[in-house]
C-alpha positions in Angstrom: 1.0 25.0 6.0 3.4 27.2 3.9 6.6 26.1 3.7 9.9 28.5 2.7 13.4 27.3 2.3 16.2 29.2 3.5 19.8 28.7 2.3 22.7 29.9 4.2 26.7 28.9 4.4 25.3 25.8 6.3 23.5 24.3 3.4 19.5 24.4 2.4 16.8 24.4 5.5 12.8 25.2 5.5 10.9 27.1 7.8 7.1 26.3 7.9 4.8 29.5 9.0 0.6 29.1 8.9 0.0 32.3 7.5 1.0 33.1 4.2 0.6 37.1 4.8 2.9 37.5 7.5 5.5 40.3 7.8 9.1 40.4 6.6 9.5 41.1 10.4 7.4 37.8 11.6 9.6 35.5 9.1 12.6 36.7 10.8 11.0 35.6 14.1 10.2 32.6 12.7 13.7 31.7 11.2 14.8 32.5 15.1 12.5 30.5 16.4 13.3 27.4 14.2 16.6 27.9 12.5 18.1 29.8 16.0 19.7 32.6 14.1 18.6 35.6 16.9 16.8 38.1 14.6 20.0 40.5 15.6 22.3 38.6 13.7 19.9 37.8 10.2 20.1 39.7 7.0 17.5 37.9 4.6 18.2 38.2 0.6 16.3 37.4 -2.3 19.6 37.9 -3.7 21.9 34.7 -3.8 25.1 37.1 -4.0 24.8 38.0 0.0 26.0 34.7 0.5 29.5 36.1 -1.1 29.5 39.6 1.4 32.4 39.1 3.3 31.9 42.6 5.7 28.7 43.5 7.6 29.2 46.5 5.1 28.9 44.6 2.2 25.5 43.1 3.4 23.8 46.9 3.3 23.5 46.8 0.2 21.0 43.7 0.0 18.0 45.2 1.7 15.3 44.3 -0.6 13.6 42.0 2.7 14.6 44.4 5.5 14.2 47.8 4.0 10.6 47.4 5.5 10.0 45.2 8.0 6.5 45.5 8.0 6.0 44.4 4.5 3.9 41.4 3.6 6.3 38.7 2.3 3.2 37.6 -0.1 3.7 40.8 -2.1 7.4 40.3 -2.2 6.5 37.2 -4.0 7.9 34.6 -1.6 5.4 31.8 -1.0 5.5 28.2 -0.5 8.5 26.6 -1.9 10.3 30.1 -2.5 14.4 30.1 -1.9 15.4 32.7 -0.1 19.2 33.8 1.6 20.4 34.0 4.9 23.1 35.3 6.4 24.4 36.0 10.0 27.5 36.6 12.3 28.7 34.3 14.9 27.2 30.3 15.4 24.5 28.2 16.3 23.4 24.7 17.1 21.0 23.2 14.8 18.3 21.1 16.3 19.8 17.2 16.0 22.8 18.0 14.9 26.5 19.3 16.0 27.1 23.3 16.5 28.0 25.3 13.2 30.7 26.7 13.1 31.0 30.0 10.7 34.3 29.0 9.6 33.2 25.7 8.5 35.1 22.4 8.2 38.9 23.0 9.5 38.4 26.5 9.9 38.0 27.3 6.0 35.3 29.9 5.5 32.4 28.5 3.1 32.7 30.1 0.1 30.0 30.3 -3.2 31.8 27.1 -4.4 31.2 25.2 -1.2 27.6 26.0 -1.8 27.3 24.8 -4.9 29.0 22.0 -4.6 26.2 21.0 -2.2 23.5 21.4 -4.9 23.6 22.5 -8.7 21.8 25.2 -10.4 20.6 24.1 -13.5 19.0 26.6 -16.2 18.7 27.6 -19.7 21.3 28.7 -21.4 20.6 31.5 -23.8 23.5 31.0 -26.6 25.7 28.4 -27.7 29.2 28.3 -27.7 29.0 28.6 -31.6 27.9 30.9 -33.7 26.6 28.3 -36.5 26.7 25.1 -37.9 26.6 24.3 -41.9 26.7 21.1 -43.5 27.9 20.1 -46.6 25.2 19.5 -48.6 26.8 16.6 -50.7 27.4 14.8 -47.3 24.3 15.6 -45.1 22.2 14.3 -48.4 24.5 11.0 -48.4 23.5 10.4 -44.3 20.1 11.2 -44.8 19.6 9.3 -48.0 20.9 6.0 -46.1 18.6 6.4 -43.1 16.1 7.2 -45.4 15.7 5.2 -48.3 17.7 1.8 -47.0 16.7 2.6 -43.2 13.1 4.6 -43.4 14.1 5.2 -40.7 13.2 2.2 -38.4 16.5 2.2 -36.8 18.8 5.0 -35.3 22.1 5.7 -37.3 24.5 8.0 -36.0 28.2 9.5 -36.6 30.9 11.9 -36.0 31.0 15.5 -38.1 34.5 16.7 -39.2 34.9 20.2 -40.4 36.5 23.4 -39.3 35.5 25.9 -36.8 36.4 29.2 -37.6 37.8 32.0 -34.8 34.2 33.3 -34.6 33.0 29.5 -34.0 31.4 28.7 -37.0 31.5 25.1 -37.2 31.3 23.6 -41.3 30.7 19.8 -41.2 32.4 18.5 -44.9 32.1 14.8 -44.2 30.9 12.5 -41.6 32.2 9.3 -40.4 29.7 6.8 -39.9 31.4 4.1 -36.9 30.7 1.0 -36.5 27.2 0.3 -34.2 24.4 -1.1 -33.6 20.8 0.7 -34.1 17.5 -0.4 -32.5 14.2 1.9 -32.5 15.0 3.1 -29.6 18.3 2.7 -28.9 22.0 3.9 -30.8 25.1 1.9 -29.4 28.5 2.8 -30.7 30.6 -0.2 -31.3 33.9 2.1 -32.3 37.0 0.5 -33.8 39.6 2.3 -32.2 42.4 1.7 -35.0 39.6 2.3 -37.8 39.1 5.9 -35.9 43.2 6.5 -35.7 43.3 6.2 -39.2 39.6 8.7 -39.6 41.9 11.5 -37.4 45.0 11.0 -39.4 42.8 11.7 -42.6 41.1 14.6 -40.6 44.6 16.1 -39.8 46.4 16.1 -43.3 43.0 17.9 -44.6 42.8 20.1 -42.1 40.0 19.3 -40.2 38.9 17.9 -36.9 36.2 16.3 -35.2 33.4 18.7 -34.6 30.4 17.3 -33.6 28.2 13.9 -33.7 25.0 13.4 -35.8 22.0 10.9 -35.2 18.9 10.2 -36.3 15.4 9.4 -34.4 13.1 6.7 -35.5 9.3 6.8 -36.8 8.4 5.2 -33.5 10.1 8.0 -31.6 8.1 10.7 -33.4 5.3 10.1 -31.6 7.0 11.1 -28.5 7.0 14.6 -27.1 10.2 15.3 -26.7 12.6 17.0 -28.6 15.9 14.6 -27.1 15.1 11.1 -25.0 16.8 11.1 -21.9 19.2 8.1 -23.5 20.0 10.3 -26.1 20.5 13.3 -23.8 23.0 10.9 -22.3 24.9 10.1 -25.2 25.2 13.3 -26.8 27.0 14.9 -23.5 29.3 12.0 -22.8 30.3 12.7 -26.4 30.5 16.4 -26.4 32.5 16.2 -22.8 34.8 13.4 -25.0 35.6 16.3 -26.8 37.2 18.8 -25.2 35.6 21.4 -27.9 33.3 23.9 -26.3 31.9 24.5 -30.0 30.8 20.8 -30.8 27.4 20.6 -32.0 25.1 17.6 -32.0 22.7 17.6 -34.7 19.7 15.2 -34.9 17.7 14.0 -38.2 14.2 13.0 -38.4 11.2 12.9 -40.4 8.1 15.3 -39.6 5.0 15.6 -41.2 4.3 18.3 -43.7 1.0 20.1 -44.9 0.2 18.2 -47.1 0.3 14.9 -44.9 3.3 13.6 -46.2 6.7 13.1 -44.5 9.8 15.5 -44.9 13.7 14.7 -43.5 14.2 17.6 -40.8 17.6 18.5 -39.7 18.5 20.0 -36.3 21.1 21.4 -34.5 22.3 21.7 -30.8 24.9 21.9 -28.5 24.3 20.1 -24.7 24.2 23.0 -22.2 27.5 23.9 -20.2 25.7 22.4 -17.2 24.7 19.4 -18.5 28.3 18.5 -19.7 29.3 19.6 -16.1 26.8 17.0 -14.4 27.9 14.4 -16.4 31.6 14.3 -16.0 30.7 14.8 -12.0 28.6 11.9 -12.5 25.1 13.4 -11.6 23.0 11.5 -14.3 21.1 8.6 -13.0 22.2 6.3 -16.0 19.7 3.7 -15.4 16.2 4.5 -15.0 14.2 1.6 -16.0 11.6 0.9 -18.9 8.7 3.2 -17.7 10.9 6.0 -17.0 9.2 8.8 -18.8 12.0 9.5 -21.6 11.6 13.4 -21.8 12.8 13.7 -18.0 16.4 13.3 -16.9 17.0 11.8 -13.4 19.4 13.0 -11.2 21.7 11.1 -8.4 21.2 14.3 -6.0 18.3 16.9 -6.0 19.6 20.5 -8.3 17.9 23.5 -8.2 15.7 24.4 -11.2 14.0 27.5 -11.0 13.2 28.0 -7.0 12.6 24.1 -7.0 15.0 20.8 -5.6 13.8 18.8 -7.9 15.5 15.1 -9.2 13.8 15.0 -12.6 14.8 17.8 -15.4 12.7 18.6 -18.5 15.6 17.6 -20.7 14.8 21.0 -23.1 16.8 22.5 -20.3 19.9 21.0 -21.3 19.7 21.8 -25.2 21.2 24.9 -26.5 19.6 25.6 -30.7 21.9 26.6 -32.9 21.4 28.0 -36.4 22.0 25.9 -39.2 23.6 26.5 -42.7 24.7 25.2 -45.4 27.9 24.6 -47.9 29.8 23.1 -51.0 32.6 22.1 -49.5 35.4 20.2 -50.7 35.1 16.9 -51.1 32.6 14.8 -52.8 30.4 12.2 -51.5 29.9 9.3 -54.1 31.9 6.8 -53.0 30.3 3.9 -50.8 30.2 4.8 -47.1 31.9 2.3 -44.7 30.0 0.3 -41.6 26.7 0.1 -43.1 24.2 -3.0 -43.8 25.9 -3.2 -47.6 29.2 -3.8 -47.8 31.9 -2.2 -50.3 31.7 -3.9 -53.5 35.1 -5.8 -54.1 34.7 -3.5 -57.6 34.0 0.0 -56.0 37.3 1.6 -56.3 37.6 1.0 -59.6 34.3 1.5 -60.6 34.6 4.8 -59.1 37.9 5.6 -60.6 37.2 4.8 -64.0 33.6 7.0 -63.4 36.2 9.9 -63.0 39.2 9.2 -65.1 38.9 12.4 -67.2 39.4 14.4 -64.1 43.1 15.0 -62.5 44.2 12.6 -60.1 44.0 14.1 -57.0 40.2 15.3 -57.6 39.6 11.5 -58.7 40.4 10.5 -54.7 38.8 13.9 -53.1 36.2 11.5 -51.2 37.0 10.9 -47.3 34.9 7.6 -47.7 37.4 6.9 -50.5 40.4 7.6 -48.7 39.5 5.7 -45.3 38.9 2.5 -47.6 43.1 3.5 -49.1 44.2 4.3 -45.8 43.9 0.9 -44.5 46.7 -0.3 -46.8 49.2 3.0 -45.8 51.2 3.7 -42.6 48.5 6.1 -40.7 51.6 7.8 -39.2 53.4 9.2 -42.5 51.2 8.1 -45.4 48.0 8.9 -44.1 48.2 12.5 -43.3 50.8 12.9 -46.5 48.0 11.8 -48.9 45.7 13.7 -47.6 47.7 16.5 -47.3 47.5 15.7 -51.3 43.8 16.8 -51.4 43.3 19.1 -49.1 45.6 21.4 -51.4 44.8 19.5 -54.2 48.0 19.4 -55.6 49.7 16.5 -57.4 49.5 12.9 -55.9 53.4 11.3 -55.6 54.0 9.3 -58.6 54.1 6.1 -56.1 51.2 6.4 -53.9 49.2 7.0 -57.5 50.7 3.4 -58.6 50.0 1.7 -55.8 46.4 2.8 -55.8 45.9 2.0 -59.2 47.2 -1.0 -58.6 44.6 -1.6 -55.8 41.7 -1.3 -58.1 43.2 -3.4 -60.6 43.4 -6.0 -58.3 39.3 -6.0 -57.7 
């Protein structure tokens, strides 16, 4: 038994023939037989788009199934588990169910949206929404250093990017700000500080840059997984990118792979989450919880989607990553002072330590470190002072003779 599904204004319905060589001619007898659309009234489409002909006139033009009614559908491709459109004139009554009206629900005509709404599409997307992504190398070094040498990467790490994107969408990363969370093998959870992070985006603004992206790494233990994103991560990184609001954020993933020569190298990778997977998750598609021996490469949908002629409720979660090209930069800042949130804490003696290690440079070069300056902030009204001193850096231009005091003052005082 071969089995076809037919989707019309009234939603998705299957038609079961015995043969698969019948005619073009014989399925429309079929789909009157057990869908109750007279064969009069059917125009059959490969094409989703007759679903949007609004004139007998317009449905002409989709005659790839009735040009010949004598053709085999088998060498039209359609077999069992092939989609294909329907379209008629006037109503019916469905088996089991109320009459269908062609206006649909309080007279409103059913309309492409109406259709979808019922059940998503999902496919590849070809491009991102960027054209690249390029890290500072001072700062992606710093991250992977950490996860690296204090982590070896046992644990996941993760944090936000901040850079620029350009009017062509090139997204440059110069720092990244590693929140406060907690990292198992497996798992990455985000404990955010929510007045640490005001005072993060006021130091973003008076530099002139925003928050572009989010960065994580994958564990030894995950490596031997096939997948390129677990489903947990797949999660994460489009709750994040639909957070947002930027169609060019980039999620970029860290891990180690094996080389030729058998040893281990720190790979860096680059993605954004799909349109349609930011979609399903705002409209709450994602099954969120899928148990402990779900496999981890699959995403489980709520409702069935469409992938490829198939209602399915599992996706290959490679559908949902978009690769984009990676670069790379000297930007701006410099990277040496102690990053915040990790195992170690900030020695009481780091800023001046790291003041003294540059006192032959001008001030404002002295404190050209975000890691720096979120450590400063914290003592400075993040409305005014914040964005003022970093303002100061970004056009690296003299600090005020006050805000210089007082930070000397603060590394006296270690």
């Amino acid at each position: 038994m071969v089995m076809i599904r037919v989707r019309s204004r009234d939603g998705l319905e299957r038609v079961h023939i015995e043969n698969p060589h019948i005619t073009v001619s014989q399925l429309k007898t079929l789909i009157e037989s057990q869908l109750r659309v007279p064969i009069s009234q059917q125009t059959i489409s490969l094409n989703q788009n007759l679903l949007l002909a609004k004139s007998p006139q317009d449905k002409l033009q989709f005659n790839d199934l009735s040009s010949n009614p004598q053709t085999l559908i088998s060498s039209l491709g359609i077999s069992h588990g092939s989609l294909i459109y329907l379209s008629y004139e006037g109503e019916r009554s469905i088996a089991g169910g109320p009459t269908v009206n062609p206006a649909g629900s309080f007279g409103r005509k059913m309309t492409m949206d109406d259709l979808i709404a019922k059940q998503m599409r999902v496919s590849r997307q070809e491009k991102p929404n960027c054209e690249s992504v390029s890290f500072d190398r001072d700062a992606a070094n710093c991250f992977q250093h950490y996860v690296n040498e204090t982590l070896a990467f046992a644990v996941k790490r993760g944090g936000f990017m901040y850079g620029t994107v350009s009017e062509v969408g090139e997204v440059m990363v110069n720092f990244i700000y590693e929140m406060p969370q907690q990292g198992t093998e497996g798992n990455l959870m985000l404990t955010r500080d929510s007045e640490e992070e005001k005072i993060v985006e006021a130091i973003a603004l008076g530099l002139g840059m925003r928050r572009v992206g989010f960065i994580f790494t994958q564990t030894i233990g995950q490596n031997k997984e096939e997948y390129t994103m677990s489903n947990s991560e797949v999660l994460q990184a489009a709750e994040l990118h639909g957070e947002s609001g930027l169609k060019e954020w980039v999620t970029a993933l860290v891990k180690l792979e094996v080389n030729e020569e058998g040893g281990a190298d720190v790979h860096f990778e680059a993605f954004q989450m799909s349109d349609v997977c930011v979609k399903l998750f705002k409209e709450g598609w994602f099954e969120t919880d899928c148990g402990g021996d779900h496999d981890p490469k699959i995403s489980r949908m709520k409702k069935e989607v469409v992938v490829g002629v198939k209602d399915v409720k599992e996706v290959d979660n490679d559908f949902f990553l978009v690769v984009v090209k990676i670069l790379d930069h000297q930007g701006p800042l410099s990277t040496s002072f102690p990053v915040e949130n990790r195992i170690t804490s900030i020695p009481p003696r780091a800023l001046k330590t790291h003041l003294e290690k540059a006192k032959n440079l001008p001030f404002v070069k002295r404190i050209s470190d975000f890691h720096l300056l979120l450590l400063l902030c914290r003592f400075f009204d993040v409305n005014s002072d914040v964005p003022t001193l970093a303002e100061c850096v970004q056009l690296q231009s003299t600090v005020p003779e006050g805000y210089q005091l007082l930070i000397e003052s603060m590394a006296s005082a270690t």
